[in-house]
Kinemage of the C-alpha trace (Angstrom):
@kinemage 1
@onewidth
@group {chain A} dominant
@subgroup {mainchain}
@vectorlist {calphas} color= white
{ca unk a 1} P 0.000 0.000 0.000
{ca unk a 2} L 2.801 2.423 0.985
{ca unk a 3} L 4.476 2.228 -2.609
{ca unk a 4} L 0.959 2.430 -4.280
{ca unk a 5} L 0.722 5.868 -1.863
{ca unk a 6} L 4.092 6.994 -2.657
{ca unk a 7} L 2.825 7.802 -6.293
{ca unk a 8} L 0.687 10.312 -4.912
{ca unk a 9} L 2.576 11.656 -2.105
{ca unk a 10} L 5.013 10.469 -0.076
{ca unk a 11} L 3.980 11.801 3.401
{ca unk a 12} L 1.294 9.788 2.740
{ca unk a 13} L 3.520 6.732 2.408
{ca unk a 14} L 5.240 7.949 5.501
{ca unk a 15} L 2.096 8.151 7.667
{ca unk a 16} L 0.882 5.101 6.697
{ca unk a 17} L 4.101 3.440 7.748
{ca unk a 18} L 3.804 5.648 11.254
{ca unk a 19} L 0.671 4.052 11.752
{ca unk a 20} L 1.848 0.393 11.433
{ca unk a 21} L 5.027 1.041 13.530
{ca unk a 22} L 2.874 2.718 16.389
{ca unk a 23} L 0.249 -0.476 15.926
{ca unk a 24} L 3.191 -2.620 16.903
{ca unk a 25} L 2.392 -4.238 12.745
{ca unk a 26} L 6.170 -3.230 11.980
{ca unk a 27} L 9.558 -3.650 13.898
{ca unk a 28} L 11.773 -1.102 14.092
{ca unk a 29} L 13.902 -2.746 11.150
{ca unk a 30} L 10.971 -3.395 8.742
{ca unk a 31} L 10.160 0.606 9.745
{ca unk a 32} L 13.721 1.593 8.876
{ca unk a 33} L 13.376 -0.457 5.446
{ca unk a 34} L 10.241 0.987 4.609
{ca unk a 35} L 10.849 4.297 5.098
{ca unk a 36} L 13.922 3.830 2.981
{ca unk a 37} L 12.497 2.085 0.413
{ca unk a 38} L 9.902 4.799 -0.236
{ca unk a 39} L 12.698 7.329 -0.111
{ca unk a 40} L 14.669 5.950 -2.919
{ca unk a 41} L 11.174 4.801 -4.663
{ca unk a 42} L 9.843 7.264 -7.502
{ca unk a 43} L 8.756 10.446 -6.187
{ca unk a 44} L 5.680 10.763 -7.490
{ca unk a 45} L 3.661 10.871 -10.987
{ca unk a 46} L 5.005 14.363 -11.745
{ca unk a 47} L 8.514 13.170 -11.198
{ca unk a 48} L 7.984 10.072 -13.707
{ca unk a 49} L 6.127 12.456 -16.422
{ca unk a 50} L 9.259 14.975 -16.092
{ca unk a 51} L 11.380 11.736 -16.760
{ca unk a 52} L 9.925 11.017 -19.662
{ca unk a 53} L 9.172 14.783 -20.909
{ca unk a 54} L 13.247 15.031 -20.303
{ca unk a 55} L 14.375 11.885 -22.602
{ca unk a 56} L 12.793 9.785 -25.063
{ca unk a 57} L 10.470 6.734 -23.687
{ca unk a 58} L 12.929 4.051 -24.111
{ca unk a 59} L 15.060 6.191 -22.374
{ca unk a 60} L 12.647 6.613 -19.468
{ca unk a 61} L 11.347 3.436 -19.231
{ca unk a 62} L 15.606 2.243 -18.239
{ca unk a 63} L 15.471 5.083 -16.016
{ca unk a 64} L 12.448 3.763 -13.964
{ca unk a 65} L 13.177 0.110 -14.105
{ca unk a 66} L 16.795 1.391 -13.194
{ca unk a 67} L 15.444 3.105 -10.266
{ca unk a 68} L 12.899 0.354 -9.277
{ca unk a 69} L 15.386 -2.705 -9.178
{ca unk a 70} L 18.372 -0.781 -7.784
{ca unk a 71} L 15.680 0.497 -4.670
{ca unk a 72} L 14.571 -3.494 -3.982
{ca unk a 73} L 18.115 -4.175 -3.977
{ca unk a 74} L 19.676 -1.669 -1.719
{ca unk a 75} L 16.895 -1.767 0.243
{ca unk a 76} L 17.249 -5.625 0.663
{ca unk a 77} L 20.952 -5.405 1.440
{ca unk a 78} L 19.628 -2.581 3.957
{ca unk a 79} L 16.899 -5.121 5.718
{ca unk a 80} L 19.909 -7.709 6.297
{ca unk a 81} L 22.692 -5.645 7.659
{ca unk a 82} L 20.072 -4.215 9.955
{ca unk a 83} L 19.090 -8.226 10.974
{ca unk a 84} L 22.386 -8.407 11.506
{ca unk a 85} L 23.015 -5.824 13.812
{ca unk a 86} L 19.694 -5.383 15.448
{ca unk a 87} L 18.352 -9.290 15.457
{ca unk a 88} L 14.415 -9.616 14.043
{ca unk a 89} L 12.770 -7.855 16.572
């Protein structure tokens, strides 16, 4: 839900994440990885039509699938150092 939110507006992403962690729904690491994840996510749908306005649509479509994968990833190397450091819980 956060990411679908995030294309609108990301304090709406971020509330909605405040809400789980304060419902006791999210640790503190899957907190850390969400907010993180919707900070490296796309903006918002102004952001991705200024993408493609900028280049050609080939162009844009890398540049979002670029973005996309390379947020899962560091965001998934993010979750596990954080395991590792801060156990589960």
């Amino acid at each position: 839900d956060a990411l679908i939110l995030i294309l609108a507006r990301q304090e709406m992403a971020a509330g909605l994440i405040l809400n789980l962690s304060t419902s006791g729904k999210l640790s503190m690491v899957q907190s850390m990885v969400a907010v993180a994840t919707t900070t490296m996510f796309i903006p918002c749908m102004a952001s991705i039509a200024a993408i493609f306005k900028e280049t050609k649509i080939k162009t844009g479509i890398v540049i979002l699938l670029s973005i996309n994968i390379s947020t899962y990833l560091l965001a998934g190397i993010f979750n596990w150092i954080l395991i590792l450091i801060f156990g589960r819980g």
